[in-house]
C-alpha positions as CSV (number, residue, x, y, z in Angstrom):
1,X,-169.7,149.8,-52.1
2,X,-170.4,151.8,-55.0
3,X,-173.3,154.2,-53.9
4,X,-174.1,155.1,-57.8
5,X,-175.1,151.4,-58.6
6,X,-177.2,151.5,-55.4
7,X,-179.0,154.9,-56.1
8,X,-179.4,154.0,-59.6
9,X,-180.9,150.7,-58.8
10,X,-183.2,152.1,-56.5
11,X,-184.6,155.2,-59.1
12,X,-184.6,152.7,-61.7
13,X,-186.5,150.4,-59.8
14,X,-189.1,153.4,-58.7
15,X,-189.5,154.5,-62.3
16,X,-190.1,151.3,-63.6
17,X,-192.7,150.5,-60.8
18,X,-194.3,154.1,-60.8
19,X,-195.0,153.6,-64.7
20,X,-196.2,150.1,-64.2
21,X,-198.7,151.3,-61.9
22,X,-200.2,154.0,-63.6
23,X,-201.1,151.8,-66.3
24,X,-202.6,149.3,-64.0
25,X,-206.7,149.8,-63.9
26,X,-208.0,150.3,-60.9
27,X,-210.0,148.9,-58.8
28,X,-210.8,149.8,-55.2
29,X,-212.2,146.7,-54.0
30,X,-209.2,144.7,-54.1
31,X,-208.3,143.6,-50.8
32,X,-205.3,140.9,-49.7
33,X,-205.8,138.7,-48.5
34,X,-178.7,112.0,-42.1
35,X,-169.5,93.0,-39.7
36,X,-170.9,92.1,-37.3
37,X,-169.0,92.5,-34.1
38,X,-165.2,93.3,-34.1
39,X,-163.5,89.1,-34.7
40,X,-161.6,88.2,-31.9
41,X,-159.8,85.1,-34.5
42,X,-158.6,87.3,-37.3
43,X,-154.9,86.4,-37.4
44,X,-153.1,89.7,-38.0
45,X,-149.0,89.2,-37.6
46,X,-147.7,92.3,-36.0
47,X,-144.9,93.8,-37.4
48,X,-142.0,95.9,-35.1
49,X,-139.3,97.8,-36.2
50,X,-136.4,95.7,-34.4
51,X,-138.1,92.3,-35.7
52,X,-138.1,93.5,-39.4
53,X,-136.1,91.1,-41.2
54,X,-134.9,91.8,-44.5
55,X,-133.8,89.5,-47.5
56,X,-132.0,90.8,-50.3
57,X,-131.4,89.1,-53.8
58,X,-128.0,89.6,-55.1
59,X,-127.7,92.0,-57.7
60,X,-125.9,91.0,-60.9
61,X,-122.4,93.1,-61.4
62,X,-122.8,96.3,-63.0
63,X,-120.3,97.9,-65.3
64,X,-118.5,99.0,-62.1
65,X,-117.5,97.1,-58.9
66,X,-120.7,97.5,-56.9
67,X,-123.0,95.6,-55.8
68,X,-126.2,96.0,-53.5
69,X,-124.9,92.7,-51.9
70,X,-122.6,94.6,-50.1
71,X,-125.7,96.6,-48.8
72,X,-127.5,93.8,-47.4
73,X,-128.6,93.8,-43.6
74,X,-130.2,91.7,-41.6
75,X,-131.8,94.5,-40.2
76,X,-133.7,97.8,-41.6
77,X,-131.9,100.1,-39.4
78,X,-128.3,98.6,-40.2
79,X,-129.7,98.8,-43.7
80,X,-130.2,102.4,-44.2
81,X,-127.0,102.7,-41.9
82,X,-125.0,101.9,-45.1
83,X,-127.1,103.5,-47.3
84,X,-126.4,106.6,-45.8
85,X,-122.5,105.6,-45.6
86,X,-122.4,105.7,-49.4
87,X,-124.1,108.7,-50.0
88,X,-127.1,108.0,-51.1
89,X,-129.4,110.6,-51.0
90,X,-132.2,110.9,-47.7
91,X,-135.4,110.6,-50.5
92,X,-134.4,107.7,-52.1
93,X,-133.5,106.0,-48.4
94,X,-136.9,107.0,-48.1
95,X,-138.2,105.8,-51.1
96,X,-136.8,102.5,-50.8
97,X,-137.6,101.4,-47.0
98,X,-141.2,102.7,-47.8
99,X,-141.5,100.9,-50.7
100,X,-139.6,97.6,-48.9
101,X,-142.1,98.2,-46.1
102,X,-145.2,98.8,-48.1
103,X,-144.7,95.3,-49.7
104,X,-143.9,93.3,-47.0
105,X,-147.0,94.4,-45.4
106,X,-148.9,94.3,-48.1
107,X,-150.1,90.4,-47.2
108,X,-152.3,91.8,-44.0
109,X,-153.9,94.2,-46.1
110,X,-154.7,91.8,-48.6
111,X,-156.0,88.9,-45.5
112,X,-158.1,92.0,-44.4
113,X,-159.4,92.7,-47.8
114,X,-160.4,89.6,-48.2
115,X,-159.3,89.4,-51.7
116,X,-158.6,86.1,-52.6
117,X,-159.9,85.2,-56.0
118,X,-159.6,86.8,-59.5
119,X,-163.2,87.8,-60.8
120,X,-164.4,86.1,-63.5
121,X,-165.9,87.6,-66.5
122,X,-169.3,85.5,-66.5
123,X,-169.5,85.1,-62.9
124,X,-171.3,87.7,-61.0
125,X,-169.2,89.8,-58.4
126,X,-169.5,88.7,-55.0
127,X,-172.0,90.9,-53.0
128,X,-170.3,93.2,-50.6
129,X,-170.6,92.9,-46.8
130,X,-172.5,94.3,-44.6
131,X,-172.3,98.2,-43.9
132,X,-170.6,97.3,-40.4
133,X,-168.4,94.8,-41.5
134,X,-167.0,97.5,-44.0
135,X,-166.8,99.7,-41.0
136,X,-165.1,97.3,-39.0
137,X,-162.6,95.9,-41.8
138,X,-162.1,99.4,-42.7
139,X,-160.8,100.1,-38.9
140,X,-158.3,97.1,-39.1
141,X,-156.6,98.3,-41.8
142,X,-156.2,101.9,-40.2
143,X,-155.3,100.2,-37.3
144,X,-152.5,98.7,-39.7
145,X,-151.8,101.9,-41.6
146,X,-150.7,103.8,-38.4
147,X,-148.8,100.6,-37.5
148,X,-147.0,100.6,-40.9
149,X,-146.3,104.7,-39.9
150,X,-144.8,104.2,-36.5
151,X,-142.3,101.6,-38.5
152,X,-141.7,104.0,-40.3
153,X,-141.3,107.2,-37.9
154,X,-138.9,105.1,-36.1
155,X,-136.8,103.8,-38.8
156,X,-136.3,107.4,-40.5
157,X,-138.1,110.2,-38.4
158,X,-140.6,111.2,-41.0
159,X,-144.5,110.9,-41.0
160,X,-145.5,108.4,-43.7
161,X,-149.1,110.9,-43.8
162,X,-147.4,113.4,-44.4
163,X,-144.5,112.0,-46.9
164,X,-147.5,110.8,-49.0
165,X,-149.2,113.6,-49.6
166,X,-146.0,115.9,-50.2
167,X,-144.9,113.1,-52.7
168,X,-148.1,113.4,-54.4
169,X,-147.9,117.7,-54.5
170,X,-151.3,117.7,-52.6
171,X,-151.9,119.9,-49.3
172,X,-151.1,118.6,-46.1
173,X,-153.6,120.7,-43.6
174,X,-151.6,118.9,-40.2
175,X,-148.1,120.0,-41.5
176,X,-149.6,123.7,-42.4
177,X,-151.5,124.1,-39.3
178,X,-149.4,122.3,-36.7
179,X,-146.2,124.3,-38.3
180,X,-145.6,126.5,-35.0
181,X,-144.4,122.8,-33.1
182,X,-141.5,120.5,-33.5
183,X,-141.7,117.7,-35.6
184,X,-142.0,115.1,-33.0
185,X,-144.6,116.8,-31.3
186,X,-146.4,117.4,-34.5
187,X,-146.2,113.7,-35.6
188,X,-148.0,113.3,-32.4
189,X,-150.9,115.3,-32.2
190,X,-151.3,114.5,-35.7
191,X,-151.9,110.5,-35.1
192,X,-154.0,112.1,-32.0
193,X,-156.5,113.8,-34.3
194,X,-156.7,110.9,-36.9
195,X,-157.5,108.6,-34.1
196,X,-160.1,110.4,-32.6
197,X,-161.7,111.2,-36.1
198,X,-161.7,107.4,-36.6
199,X,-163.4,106.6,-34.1
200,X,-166.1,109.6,-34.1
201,X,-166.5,108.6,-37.7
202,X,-167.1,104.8,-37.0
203,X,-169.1,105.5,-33.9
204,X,-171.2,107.9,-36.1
205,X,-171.7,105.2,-39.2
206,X,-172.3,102.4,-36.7
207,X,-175.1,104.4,-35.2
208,X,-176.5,105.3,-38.9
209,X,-176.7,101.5,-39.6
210,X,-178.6,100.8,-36.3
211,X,-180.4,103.5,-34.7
212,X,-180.5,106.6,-37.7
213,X,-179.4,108.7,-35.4
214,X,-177.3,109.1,-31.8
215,X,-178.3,107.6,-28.8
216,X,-177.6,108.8,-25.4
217,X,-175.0,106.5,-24.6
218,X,-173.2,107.2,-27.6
219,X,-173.4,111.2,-27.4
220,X,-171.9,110.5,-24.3
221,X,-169.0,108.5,-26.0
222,X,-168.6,110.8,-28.3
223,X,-167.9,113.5,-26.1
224,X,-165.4,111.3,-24.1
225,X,-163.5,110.6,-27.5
226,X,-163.2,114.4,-27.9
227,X,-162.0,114.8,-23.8
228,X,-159.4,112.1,-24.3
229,X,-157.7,113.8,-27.4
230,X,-157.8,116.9,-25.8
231,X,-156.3,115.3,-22.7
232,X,-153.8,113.6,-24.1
233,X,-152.7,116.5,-26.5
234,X,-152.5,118.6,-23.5
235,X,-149.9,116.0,-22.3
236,X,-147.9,116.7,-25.1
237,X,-148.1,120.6,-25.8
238,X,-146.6,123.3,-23.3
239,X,-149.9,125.7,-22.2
240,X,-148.5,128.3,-25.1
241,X,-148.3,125.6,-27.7
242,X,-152.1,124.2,-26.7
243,X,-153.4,128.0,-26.9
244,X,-152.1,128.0,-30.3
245,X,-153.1,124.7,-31.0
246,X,-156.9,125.6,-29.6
247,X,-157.2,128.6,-32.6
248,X,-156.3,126.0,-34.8
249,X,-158.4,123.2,-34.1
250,X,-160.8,124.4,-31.7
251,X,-164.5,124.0,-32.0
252,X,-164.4,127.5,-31.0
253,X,-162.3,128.8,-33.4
254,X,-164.1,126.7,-36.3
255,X,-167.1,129.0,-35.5
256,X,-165.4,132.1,-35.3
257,X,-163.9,131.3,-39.0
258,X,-167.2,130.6,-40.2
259,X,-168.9,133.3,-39.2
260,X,-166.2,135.8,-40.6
261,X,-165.9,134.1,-43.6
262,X,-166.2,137.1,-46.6
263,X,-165.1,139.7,-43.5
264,X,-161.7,139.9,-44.4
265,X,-160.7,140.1,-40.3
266,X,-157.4,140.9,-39.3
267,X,-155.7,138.5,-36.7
268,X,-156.8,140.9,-33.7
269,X,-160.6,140.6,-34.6
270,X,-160.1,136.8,-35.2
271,X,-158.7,136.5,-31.3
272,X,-160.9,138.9,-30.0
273,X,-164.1,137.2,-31.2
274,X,-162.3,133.7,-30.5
275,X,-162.3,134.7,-26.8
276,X,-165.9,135.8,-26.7
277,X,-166.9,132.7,-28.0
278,X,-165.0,130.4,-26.4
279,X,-166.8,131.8,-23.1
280,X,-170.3,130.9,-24.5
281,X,-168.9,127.8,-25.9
282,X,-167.6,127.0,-22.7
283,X,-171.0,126.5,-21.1
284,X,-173.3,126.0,-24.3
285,X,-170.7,124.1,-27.0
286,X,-172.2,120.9,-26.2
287,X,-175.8,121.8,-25.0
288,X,-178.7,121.0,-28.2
289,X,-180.9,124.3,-27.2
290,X,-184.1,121.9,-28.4
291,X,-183.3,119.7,-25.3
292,X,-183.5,122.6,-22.8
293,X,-186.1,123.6,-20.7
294,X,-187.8,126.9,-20.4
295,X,-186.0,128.2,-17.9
296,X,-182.8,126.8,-19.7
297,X,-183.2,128.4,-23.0
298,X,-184.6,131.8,-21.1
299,X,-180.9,131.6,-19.7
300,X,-179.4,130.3,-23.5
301,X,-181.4,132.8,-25.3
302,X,-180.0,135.8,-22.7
303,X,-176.3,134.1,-23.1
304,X,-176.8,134.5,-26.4
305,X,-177.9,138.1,-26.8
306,X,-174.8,138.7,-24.4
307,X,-172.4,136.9,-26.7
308,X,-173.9,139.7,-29.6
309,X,-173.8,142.6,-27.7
310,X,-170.2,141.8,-26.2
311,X,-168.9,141.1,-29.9
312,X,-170.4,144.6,-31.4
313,X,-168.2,146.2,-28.1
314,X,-165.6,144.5,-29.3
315,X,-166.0,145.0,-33.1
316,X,-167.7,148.6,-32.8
317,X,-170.5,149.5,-34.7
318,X,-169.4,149.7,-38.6
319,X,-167.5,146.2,-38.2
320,X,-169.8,145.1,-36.4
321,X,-172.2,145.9,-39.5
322,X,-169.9,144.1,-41.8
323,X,-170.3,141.3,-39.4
324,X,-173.6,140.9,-39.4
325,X,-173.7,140.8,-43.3
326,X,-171.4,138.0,-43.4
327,X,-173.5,135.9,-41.5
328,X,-176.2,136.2,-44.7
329,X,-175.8,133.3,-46.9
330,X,-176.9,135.2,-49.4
331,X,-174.2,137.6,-48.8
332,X,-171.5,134.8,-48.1
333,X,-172.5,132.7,-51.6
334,X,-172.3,136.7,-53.5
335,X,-168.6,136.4,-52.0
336,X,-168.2,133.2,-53.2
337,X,-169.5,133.6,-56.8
338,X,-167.4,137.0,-57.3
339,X,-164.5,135.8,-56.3
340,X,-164.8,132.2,-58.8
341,X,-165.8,134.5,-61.4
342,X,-163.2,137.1,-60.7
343,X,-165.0,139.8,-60.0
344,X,-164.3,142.5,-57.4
345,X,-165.8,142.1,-54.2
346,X,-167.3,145.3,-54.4
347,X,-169.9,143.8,-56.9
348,X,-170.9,141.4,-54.8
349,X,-171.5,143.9,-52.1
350,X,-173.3,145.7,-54.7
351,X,-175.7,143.4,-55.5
352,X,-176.0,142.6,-52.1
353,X,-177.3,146.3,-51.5
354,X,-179.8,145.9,-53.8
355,X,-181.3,143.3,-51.2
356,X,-182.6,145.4,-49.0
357,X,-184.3,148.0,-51.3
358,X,-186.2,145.0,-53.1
359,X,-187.8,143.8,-50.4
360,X,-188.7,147.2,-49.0
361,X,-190.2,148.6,-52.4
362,X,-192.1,144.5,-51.8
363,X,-193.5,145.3,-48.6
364,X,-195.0,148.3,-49.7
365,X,-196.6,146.7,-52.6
366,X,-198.0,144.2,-50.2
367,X,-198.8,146.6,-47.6
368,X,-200.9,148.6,-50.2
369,X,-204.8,148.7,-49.8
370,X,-205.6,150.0,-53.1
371,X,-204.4,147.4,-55.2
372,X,-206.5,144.3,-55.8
373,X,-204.6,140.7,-55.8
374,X,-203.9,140.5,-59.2
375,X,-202.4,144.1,-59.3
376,X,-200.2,143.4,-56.1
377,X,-199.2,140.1,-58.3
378,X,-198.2,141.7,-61.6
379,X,-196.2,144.6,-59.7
380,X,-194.2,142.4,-57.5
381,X,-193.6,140.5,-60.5
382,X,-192.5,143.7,-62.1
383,X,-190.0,144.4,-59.2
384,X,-188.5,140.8,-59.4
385,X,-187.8,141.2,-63.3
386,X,-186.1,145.0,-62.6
387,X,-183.6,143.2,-59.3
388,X,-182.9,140.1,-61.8
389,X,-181.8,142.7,-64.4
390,X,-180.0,145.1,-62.0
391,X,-177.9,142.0,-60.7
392,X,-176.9,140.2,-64.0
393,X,-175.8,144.1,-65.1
394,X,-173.8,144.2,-62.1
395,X,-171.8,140.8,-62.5
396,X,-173.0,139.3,-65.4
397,X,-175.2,136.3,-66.8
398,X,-172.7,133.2,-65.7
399,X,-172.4,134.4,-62.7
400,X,-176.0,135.0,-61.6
401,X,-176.8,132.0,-63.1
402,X,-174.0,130.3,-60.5
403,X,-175.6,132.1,-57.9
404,X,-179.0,131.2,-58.1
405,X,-177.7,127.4,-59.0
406,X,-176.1,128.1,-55.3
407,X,-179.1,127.7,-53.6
408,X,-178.9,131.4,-52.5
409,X,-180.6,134.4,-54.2
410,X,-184.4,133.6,-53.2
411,X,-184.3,137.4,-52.4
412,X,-184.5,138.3,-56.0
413,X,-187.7,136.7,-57.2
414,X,-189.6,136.6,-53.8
C-alpha cells in the first residue's frame, strides 16, 4: 500500500472539510436528529457398441487403387481396426466414428425433439411445452448424450465431453482439475459429477415450477444425490486420490477459495484454512442457521467465533488482516476492477484505505452537536465529493465508473 496516497488523502480531506466548515454560519440550535410426468411409452431404441451395425457406400475409384470398400465392416470396432492398419491417423479415426455415430443417433434426438414439421412463414410457431416437459425432454436427451459417450469411450477410449470441447479450443475444467488421475478414472468421476448436477438441477427447476422453493422431502433428496456421488466416487478413488479430489471439488474447499479470493494465498494457507473449515463444515455444511433453535445457534454462533479465532492462529495476525479485507466486497470488486483495467493491485488497496478514513471523518460529522441538519448535510456531502475525487485520481474515471456500475462502492457517497 502506498502510505503517501493514504496520508495525502486523509490531509486533503481535513483541509477541505476544515475550510468548508469555517465558512458554514452557525447556528447552535441545531440538533440531529429465486411434461408432465416422465412417459413410460416413448419408444427410444438403445444403441450398444457390439450391436452397432455399419453400412458403407462404395466409394468411386480414385486416381490410385484404393477404395474405402476395402474398409468396410460390419462392425465399428473391426472398422477402426483397419483404419488404424493403414495408417490413418488417431484424430481423423476419431473424427469419423464420431461423426458416423453422431448421425446415426441423430433420429432419437430428433423423436425427442419433437421436430417434425418445417415452420411455415404465415403460420404461427407452435407454443412451447410446459416448463417440466422441457425439463423432462431435456433429461432424455442427456440420458442419450452420455449413452452416445459410453459408445464412444468403448469404441476409442476418449471422453466425447471432453473431445468436444478441446476440438472447439474452449476450457475443459474436468480434464484441468481431475489431471492428478488416470484417464479411466477421470472419465469416471467426470460422468459422476455431470449426473449428479443433472439431477440437482432438475430436482431444483421441478421444485421452481411447483412449490417456488424446496420442500422438505426434496432437501432431503438433494442431500442423498450429493451422498451417492460422493459414495460412489469414493469407490473409484484410492483415499489419496479422494483427498485430492475433496480440494478440488469440495464444498469445503469452494468456500475456502472464495473467501481468499484477491489474497493471493500460497498452497500452505489454502490447506491450512481448508482443514479448519472442513471441521465446521463437517457439522454445520448442511445446517440453514434460520432453522436453528436458540440453544442451536448459541452453539453455531460459538462454532463460528471458534472457526475465526482458529484461522487468525493459523494465518497470524497481519495475514490474518489481509484476510479479513478480502472478505469486503468492496475490497474484492476493487480487485476485480484493477485487475480488468490493468492496474496494479496496490491501487486498489489504495483506494480501499481511503475507506476507512471516509467513514471515520463521517461519523464525526454526525457525531457533532454543534452543527444543525443542514450543516451536517452539506459537509458530508463535501466529504463524499473529496473520496469520489481521491478515487478516480487513484485509478481513473473508467474505472471508477466500473466500480460503482459493480454494485460495490456505496462507501464513497454514504
Amino acid at each position: 500500500m502506498n502510505s503517501r496516497i493514504v496520508i495525502a488523502f486523509l490531509v486533503v480531506l481535513n483541509i477541505a472539510l476544515a475550510a468548508y466548515i469555517a465558512r458554514l454560519p452557525r447556528n447552535s440550535k441545531g440538533t440531529s436528529s429465486p411434461l408432465q410426468t416422465r412417459s413410460t411409452n416413448v419408444s427410444k431404441a438403445r444403441v450398444s457398441p457390439g450391436a452397432l451395425n455399419r453400412s458403407f457406400q462404395s466409394a468411386q475409384p480414385s486416381t490410385n487403387r484404393f477404395q474405402w470398400a476395402q474398409l468396410e465392416a460390419e462392425d465399428y470396432p473391426t472398422y477402426i481396426a483397419r483404419l488404424r492398419s493403414i495408417g490413418c491417423p488417431e484424430q481423423t479415426i476419431r473424427d469419423i466414428i464420431i461423426a458416423d455415430i453422431d448421425k446415426l443417433m441423430a433420429p432419437q434426438i430428433i423423436a425427442l425433439n419433437g421436430h417434425t414439421n418445417p415452420p411455415k412463414y404465415w403460420k404461427a410457431e407452435p407454443r412451447d411445452s410446459s416448463v417440466l416437459q422441457s425439463l423432462e425432454q431435456l433429461d432424455r436427451i442427456a440420458d442419450l448424450d452420455v449413452e452416445k459417450r459410453g459408445i464412444v469411450k468403448e469404441l476409442l477410449g476418449i471422453d466425447l465431453a471432453a473431445e468436444r470441447l478441446r476440438q472447439k479450443g474452449e476450457t475443459d475444467i474436468y480434464e484441468e482439475r481431475l489431471g492428478f488421475l488416470p484417464e479411466a478414472k477421470r472419465s469416471q468421476v467426470r460422468l459422476l459429477i455431470e449426473k449428479a448436477n443433472r439431477e440437482e438441477v432438475y430436482l431444483r427447476e421441478k421444485s421452481w415450477t411447483e412449490n417456488d422453493s424446496l420442500t422438505a422431502a426434496e432437501q432431503d433428496r438433494l442431500r442423498e444425490i450429493h451422498r451417492e456421488k460422493e459414495r460412489s466416487i469414493q469407490d473409484i478413488l484410492t483415499a489419496a486420490e479422494y483427498e485430492q479430489y475433496d480440494l478440488w471439488f469440495s464444498p469445503s474447499a469452494y468456500r475456502v477459495r472464495d473467501t481468499l479470493s484477491g489474497m493471493d494465498n500460497t498452497e500452505e494457507e489454502f490447506v491450512g484454512i481448508y482443514r479448519i473449515q472442513s471441521e465446521f463444515d463437517s457439522k454445520w455444511g448442511e445446517v440453514e442457521p434460520a432453522s436453528l433453535n436458540p440453544t442451536q445457534k448459541a452453539q453455531y454462533d460459538a462454532d463460528r467465533t471458534q472457526l475465526e479465532k482458529d484461522i487468525r492462529d493459523f494465518l497470524g495476525a497481519e495475514r490474518f488482516a489481509q484476510y479479513q479485507e478480502v472478505q469486503d466486497n468492496d475490497y474484492r470488486e476493487l480487485m476485480k476492477t484493477a485487475a480488468q483495467f490493468n492496474l496494479p493491485p496496490d491501487a486498489a488497496r489504495d483506494v480501499y484505505a481511503f475507506k476507512s478514513i471516509a467513514e471515520e471523518q463521517r461519523s464525526k460529522i454526525r457525531n457533532d452537536l454543534t452543527l444543525s441538519p443542514e450543516e451536517r448535510q452539506n459537509v458530508l456531502q463535501a466529504i463524499n465529493e473529496e473520496t469520489e475525487k481521491a478515487v478516480v485520481g487513484v485509478v481513473g474515471g473508467p474505472a471508477y465508473k466500473q466500480y460503482v456500475r459493480s454494485g460495490a462502492g456505496k462507501w464513497i457517497s454514504e
